[in-house]
N, C-alpha and C positions, 0 to 999 in steps of 0.2 A: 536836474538830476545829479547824483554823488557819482562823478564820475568815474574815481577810485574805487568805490565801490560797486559799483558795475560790472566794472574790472574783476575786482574780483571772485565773483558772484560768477564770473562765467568761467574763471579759470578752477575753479571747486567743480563743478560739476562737469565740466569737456573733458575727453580724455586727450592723453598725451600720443602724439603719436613715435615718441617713446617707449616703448613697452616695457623696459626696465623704469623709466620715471612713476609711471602707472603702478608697479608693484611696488618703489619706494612709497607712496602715496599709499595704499592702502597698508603698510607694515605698520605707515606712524599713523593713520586713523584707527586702525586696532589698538596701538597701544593704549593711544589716548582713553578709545573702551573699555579696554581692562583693565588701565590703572583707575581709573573713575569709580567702576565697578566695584572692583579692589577694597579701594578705599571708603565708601559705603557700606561695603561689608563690613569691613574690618570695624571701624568707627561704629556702627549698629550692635556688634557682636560685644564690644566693651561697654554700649549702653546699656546692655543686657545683663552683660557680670556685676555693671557698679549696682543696677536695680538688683538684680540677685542677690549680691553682699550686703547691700544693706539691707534689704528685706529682714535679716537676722535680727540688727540692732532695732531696727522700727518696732519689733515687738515687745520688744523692755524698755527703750527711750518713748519718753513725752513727747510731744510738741515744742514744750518749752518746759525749763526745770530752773528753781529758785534755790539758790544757797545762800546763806550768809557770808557777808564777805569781811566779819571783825571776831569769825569762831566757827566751831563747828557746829555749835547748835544758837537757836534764838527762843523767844518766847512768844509765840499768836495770840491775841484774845479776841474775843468774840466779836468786838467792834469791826476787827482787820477779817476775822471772815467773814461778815455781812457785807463787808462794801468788797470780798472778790466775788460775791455771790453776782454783783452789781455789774463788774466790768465788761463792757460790752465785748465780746469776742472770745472770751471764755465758757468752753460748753460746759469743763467739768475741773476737778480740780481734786488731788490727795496730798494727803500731808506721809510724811515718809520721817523714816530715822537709820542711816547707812552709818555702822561702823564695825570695823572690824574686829572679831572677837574668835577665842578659841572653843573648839568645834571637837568632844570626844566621843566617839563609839565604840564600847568594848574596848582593845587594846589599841586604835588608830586615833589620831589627833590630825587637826587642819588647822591652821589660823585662816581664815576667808570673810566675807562682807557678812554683817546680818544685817537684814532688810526689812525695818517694820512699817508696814505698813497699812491703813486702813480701810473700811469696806469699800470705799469706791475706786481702790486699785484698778479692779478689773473693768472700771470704767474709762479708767483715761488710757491703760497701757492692755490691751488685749492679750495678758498673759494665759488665760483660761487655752484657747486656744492651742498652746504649745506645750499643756500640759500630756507627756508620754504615758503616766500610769499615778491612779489615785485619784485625789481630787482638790478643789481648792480649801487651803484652811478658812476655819469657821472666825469669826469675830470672837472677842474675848475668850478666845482658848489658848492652849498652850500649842498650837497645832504649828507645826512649819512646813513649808513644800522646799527640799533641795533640787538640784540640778545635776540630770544624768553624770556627768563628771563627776560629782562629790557623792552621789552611789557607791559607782565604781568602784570610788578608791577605799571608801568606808566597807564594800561588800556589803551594803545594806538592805533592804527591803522597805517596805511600806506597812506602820501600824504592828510595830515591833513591839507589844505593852511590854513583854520579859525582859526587854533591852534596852532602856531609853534612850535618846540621843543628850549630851548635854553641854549647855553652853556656856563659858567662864568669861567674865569682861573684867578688867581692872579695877578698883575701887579706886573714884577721886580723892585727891589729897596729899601730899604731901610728907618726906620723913619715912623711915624704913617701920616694917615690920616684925616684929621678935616671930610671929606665925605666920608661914607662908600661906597659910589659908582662910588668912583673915582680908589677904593684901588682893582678893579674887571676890566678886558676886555670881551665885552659880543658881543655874534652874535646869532642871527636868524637862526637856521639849519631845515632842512627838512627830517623826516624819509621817505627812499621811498622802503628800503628792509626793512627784518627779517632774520635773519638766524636763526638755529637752528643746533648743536653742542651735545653737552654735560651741564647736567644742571650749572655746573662750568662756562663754560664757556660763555654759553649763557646771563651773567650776567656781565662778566668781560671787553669785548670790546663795541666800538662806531667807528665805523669805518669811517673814512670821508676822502676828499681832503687834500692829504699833504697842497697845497697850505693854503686852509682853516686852519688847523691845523696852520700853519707857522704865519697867521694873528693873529688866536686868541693866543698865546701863545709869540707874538710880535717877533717870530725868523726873523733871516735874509734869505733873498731865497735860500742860500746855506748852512742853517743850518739843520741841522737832530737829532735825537737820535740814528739812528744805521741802520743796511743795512741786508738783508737778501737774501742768496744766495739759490740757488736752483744748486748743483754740478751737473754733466753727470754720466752716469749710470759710474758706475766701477771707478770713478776718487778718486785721490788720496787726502783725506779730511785732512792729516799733510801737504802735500806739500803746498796745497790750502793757508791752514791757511799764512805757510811760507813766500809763497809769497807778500801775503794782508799785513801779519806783513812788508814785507821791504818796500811796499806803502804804508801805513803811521805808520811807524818809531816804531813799537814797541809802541804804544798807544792806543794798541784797546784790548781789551778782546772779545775771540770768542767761543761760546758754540756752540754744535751741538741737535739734538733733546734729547737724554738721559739726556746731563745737563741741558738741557730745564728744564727736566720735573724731575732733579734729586728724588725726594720725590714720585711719581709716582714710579720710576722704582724702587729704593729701598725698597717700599711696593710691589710691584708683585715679586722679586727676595727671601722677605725674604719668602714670602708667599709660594713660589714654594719650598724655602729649608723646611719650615714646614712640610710641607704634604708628599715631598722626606722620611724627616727623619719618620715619622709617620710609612709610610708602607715599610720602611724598616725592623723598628720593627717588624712590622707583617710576613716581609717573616724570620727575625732571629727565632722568637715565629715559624712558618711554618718548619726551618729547625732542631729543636728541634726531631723532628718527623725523620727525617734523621739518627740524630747521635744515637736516642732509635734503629731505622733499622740497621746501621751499628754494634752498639753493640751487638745486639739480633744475627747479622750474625759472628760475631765476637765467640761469645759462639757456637752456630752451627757447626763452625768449625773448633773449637778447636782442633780434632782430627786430621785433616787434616796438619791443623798448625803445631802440634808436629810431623808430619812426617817430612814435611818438615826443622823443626829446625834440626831437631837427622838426618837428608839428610845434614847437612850444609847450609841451607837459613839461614844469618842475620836476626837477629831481624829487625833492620832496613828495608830488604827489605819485611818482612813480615808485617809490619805496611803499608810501601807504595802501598800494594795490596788495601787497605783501604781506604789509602789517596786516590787511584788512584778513585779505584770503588766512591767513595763519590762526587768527583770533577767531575766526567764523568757525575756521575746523575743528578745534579746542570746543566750542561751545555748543557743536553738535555732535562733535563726540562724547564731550561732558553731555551732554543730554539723555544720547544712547546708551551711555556707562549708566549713566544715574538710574534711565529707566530699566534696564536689568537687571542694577543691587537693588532697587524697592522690590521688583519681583519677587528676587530670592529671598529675599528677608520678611516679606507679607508671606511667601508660601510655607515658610519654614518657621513664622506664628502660626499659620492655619493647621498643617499641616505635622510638623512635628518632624521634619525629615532626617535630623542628624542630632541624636539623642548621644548625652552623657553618661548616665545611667538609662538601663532598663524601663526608668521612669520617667525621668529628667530629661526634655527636649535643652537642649542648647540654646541660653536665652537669648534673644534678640529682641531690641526695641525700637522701632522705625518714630525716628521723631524729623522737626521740621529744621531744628538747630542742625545737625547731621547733615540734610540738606546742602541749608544755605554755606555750611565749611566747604562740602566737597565742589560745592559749583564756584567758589568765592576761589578755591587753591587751583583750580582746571586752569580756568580764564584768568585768574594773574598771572600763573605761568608760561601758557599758551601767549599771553600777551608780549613776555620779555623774551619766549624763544623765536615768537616773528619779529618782534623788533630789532632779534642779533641779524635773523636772518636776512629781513630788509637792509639793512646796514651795507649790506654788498651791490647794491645798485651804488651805482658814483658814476661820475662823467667821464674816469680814467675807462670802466667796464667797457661803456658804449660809446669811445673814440674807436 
């Protein structure tokens, strides 16, 4: 038998015949509770905002998106789209053209992204979905959808024939102009959607016909600026890449949604370590109340202790009754914590209890990572504040 831990296994559960050591003892098992608690919360409730925020970008970002990496545009031929038809892990695939161009309606101007792109858009990126009023543009039309934002600011409406909207791109080339309107490529487009996103975003596209795009921008029909995949569930996004790299030659640069949106996730990640470290603090300051408990048990049984040294117990193993008892507390009060933030946090998915807006519950998302943090932060601490605490057994205490 662990004789230390015997030991300590009876001094947890006996009361003290102390009565103030007893309510030191239950101050620091509480705390341990509700920093535990705490900190599952808390950590669950930012699992909730990072899925929340990004929720936004997931609905305009690929999976995975290809740019060139020696210009802003390249050339595809039909050989390189038969063999992505081929790669294994690719459910779907659109060719795109993003550049920025100036944007007039009536008396207002924008410079913003034009986005052309083709009919299986709303295959890889579920933009239909976010569309607030109108509908999707049709293939080879003149048709574009803006973003609530560039409404707005235009005071526009939708299927405006008296008022077109019209879009000016620079003409390639080189050498000034004697006419300032020769130095511009201009079309007649037609708003017949709105989406509506995120306020970022609703400002940032124009979405239109690659073909259109290709005109005004004077590409060739097999010119693009980059390709946006939509992978199969579980498929393997390095192989992917791999492959795409040995069709066309190592010349592409390919990001997936996190490098998308690199500045995004770097502000939710640090933001989560913030708050991490915060109420860490708090259960440290919480386990403070432990090591006063174990010390106070410590003098209490002092007597006992010096039986057991003048019996032959190591000093050593009469410390680890402390370490033991200390560590034990920590990981059944981390236990108890933990089982009442799953609680709260399963009730308040079911449930809906403390809403944001009128319609918007408060997101939280119970995952298994969360978990294993807040049990791994308990019990490491728990472990260093009974081992300050042990530290005070010495053979100076018990002469």
């Amino acid at each position: 038998m662990n004789f230390p831990l015997y030991i300590a296994k009876r001094y947890i559960f006996s009361k003290s015949k102390n009565n103030a050591i007893n309510i030191i003892n239950i101050i620091a098992s509480m705390g341990i509770i509700v920093g535990t608690m705490a900190l599952f919360v808390v950590l669950s409730v930012f699992s909730g905002l990072k899925v929340f925020s990004l929720s936004f970008t997931n609905e305009i970002d690929p999976d995975l998106k290809m740019i060139s990496t020696l210009g802003k545009s390249f050339l595809i031929t039909p050989d390189q789209q038969h063999q992505i038809k081929n790669v294994e892990g690719v459910a779907s695939y659109t060719k795109i053209i993003e550049e920025r161009v100036l944007f007039l309606f009536k008396d207002k101007q924008q410079v913003t992204y034009l986005k052309g792109v083709d009919s299986l858009y709303p295959v890889v990126n579920d933009i239909k979905k976010k569309l607030f009023n109108g509908q999707w543009l049709k293939p080879d039309s003149y048709q574009v959808v803006v973003g609530y934002g560039i409404a707005q600011d235009f005071s526009m409406g939708i299927l405006d024939f008296e008022n077109p909207m019209q879009a000016f791109a620079p003409k390639p080339g080189k050498g000034a102009f004697e006419n300032p309107d020769e130095a511009f490529n201009k079309t007649d487009i037609l708003p017949v959607g709105i989406y509506s996103i995120s306020e970022d975003l609703d400002s940032k596209y124009v979405f239109a016909d690659l073909g259109l795009a290709q005109e005004l921008l004077l590409y060739k029909p097999n010119q693009i600026s980059g390709i946006e995949f939509k992978l199969k569930e579980n498929a393997d996004e390095n192989l992917v890449k791999s492959k795409l790299e040995t069709i066309f030659k190592n010349k592409m640069t390919f990001k997936n949604r996190a490098q998308l949106n690199e500045s995004l996730y770097k502000m939710l990640n640090t933001e989560n370590i913030v708050v991490y470290l915060i109420f860490t603090l708090v259960i440290i300051v919480a386990l403070f109340n432990l090591v006063g408990a174990l010390i106070m048990m410590i003098l209490e049984k002092k007597g006992n202790l010096k039986t057991l040294f003048n019996l032959g117990t190591n000093i050593s193993h009469l410390r680890k009754i402390f370490l033991l008892q200390g560590t034990l507390l920590s990981i059944l009060g981390g236990i108890i914590g933990l089982a009442l933030g799953i609680i709260l946090v399963v009730l308040q998915q079911k449930y809906q209890m403390i809403m944001l807006t009128p319609t918007l519950a408060y997101p939280v998302v119970f995952t298994l990572e969360n978990v294993l943090i807040v049990l791994g932060t308990i019990i490491s601490l728990g472990f260093v504040a009974s081992l300050i605490a042990s530290s005070r057994v010495s053979k100076k205490l018990l002469e």
